[in-house]
N, C-alpha and C positions, 0 to 999 in steps of 0.2 A: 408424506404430506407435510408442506413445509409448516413450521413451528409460527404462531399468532402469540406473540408477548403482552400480557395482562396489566403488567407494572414496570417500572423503572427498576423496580429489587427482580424482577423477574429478568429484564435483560441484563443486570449486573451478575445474576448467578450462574444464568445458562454461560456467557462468557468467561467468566473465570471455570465453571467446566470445561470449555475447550484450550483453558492451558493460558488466556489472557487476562490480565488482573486490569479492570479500566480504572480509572478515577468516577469519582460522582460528576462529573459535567460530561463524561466520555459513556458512561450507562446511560444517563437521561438523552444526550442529541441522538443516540445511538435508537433509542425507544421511540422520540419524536419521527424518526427517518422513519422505521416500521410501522406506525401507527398512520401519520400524516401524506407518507409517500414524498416526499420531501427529501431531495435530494442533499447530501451530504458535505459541505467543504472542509478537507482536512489538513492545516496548516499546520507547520512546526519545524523543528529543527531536520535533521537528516536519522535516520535511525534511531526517532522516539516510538514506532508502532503504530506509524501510519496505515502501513500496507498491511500489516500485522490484524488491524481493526477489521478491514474488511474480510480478512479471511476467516478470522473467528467468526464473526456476523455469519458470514457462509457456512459456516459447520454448527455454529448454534440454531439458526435458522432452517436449517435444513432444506438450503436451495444452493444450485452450483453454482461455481463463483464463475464470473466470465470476467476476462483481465485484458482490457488495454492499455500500454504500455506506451507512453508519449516520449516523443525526440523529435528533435528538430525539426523541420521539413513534412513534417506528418499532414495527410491530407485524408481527406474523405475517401480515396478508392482504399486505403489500408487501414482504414476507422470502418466507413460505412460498409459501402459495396463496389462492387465493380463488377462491368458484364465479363459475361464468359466469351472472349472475343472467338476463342477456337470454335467452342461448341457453337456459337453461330452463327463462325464460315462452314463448317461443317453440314449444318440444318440448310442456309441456303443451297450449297454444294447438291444436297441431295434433295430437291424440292424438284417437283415435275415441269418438264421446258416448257414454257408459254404460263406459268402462273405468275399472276401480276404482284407486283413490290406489295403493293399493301395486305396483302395475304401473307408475304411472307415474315412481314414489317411488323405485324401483330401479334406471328408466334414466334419471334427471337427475342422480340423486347415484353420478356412475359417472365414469370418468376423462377419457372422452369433458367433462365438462363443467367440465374445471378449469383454472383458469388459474394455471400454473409459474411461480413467482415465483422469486431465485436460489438459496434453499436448495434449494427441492425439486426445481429445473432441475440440479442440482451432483448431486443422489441417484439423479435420475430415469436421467440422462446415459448411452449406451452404450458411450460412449469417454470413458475417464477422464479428468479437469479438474483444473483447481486453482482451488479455493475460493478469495476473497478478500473478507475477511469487515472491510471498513477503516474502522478507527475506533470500534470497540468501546465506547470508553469513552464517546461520546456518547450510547448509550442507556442506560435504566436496568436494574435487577438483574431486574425481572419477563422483558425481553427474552432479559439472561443465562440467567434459568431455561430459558426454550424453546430454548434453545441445547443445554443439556445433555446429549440423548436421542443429538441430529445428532454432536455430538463426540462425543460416548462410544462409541456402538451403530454410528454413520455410518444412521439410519434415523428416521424423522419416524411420526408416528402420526398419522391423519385420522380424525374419529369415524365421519364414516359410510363409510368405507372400509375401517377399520384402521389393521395397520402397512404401511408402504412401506419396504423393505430397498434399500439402493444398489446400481444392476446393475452398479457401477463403486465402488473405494473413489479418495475424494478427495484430492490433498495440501488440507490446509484450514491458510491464512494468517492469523491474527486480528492486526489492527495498532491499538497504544495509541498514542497522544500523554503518557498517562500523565496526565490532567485529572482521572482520581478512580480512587480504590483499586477493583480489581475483586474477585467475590466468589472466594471460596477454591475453591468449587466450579466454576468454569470455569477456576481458573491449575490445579487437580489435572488434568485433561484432558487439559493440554496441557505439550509443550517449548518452555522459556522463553529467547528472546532477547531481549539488552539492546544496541542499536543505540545509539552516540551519535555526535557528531561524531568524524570521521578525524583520526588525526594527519595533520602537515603535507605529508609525504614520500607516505602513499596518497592523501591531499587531490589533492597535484599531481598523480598518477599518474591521478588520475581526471579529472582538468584536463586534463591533454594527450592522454587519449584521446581525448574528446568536442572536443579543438579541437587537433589535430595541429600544426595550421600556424602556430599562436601561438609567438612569440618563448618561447624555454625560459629567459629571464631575465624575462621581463616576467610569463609565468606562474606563476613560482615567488616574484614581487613578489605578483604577487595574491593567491597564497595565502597568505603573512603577513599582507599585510595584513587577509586575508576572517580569521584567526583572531587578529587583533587588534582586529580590531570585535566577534566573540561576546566576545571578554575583558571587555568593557564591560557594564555592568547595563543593558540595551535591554528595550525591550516583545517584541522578535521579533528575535534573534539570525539572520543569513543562512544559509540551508540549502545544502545540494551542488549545489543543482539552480541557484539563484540564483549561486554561484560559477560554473558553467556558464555560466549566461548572460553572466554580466559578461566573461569570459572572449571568449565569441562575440564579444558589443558593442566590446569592446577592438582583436579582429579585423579586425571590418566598417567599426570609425573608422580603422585603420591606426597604432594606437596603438605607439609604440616602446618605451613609459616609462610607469609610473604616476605622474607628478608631480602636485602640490598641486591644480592647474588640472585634470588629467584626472579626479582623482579627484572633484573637486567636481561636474563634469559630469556624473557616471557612478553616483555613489555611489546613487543612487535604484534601479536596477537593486537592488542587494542591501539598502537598510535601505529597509523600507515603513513608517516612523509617523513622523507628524512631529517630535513629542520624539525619537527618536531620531536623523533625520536633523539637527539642532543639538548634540547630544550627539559624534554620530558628525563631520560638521565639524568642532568644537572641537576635540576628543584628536586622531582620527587625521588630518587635515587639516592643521593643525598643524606637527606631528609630520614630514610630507612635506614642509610647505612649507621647517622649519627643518632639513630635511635636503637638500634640493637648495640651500637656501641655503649650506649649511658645504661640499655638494662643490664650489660657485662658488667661493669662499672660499679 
């Protein structure tokens, strides 16, 4: 039976039970969504726990997550639906000689012959879900329009069906990278959250839940230094998830220290482009090296 949230501390808590620690504006819109049905918009950099919100929301809530995944080109038959063209050449194929088209015109365009793609699988659903609609900003404004009906109404229109009503209303997720302005018409829709990087102190917090066993000095080294590499003008600043990791790695080598050597080892884990791994080197490599130099010293 999925979970009904009482308070803003009630969605704060059940979430950080399932392993995600929000911010207080990231509990409250999160509460507004579940209470008001109020679709979600979630902006911010790339790897602050966009995607991450809606899955916890899914395991706190206790409703399946259903996940659309946007890129370019994305249209309605691999959003919505699309017929099942086989099965009904097939249905006509085997339909008795002399039955007239509109007969058979009624039972192929029927529900029996449609294939659920994740909007209409989120609408259709008889136990409520949570939409995760990620990445939005990859497609274009013609996709936003068909978006429109689904957020607003929570119900899809098929022409030779009609309308389909949700037997179930959805929490619905929409997560931006923020790559292009969206229309006005889908941010009216929806409750706006703005995710960016954590300060230092939830940084760690989130550090040493996902790696307990890590040195509490060596963790709290990492995450200075993880928000001393976004400081830098990079192609792709390290996300939370990539602090995680580095974190694990640090673990699994038996790391005691972040010095000049470990980080040169390791730094690939959190900076992926090569210009930036020479950039990241030089400053904060550096930096390490002339600093275990001075505590020799």
């Amino acid at each position: 039976m999925p979970i009904e949230p009482d308070s803003v501390s009630d969605v704060a808590r059940g979430l950080r039970e399932t392993g995600y620690l929000p911010g207080e504006s990231t509990a409250l819109v999160s509460y507004l969504a579940a209470k008001l049905g109020k679709p979600v918009l979630v902006e911010g950099p790339a790897g602050v726990g966009k995607t991450e919100l809606a899955k916890a929301l899914s395991r706190y809530l206790e409703r399946r997550l259903v996940r659309l995944q946007c890129y370019e080109g994305l249209d309605e038959a691999k959003a919505l639906y699309e017929w099942n063209y086989r099965k009904q050449l097939l249905r006509i194929q085997t339909e008795q000689a002399g039955a007239g088209w509109d007969a058979v015109q009624d039972d192929i365009f029927s529900a029996d012959f449609l294939l659920q793609r994740p909007l209409m699988e989120a609408i259709a659903s008889e136990d409520p879900v949570v939409l995760l609609i990620d990445e939005i900003d990859k497609t274009d404004q013609e996709f936003e329009a068909m978006l429109l009906e689904l957020l607003s109404d929570f119900q899809i229109s098929i022409p030779e069906l009609g309308r389909i009503d949700a037997r179930t209303q959805p929490v619905v997720i929409l997560t931006s990278n923020n790559s292009r302005e969206l229309t006005e018409a889908l941010k009216r829709r929806c409750l706006y959250l703005w995710l960016d990087y954590p300060e230092l102190d939830l940084e760690l917090e989130i550090v040493r839940l996902h790696s307990p066993e890590l040195d509490e000095t060596v963790a709290r080294k990492l995450v200075e230094v993880v928000h001393q590499v976004r400081a830098l003008d990079l192609k792709k600043p390290p996300s939370i998830a990539e602090s995680i990791d580095w974190a694990r790695a640090l673990l699994l080598l038996g790391a005691r220290d972040i010095d000049a050597q470990t980080f040169r080892d390791t730094m690939s884990i959190v900076v992926k482009h090569r210009t930036d791994l020479d950039t990241v080197a030089e400053r904060i490599g550096m930096k390490l090296g002339g600093l275990a130099d001075a505590q020799r010293a």
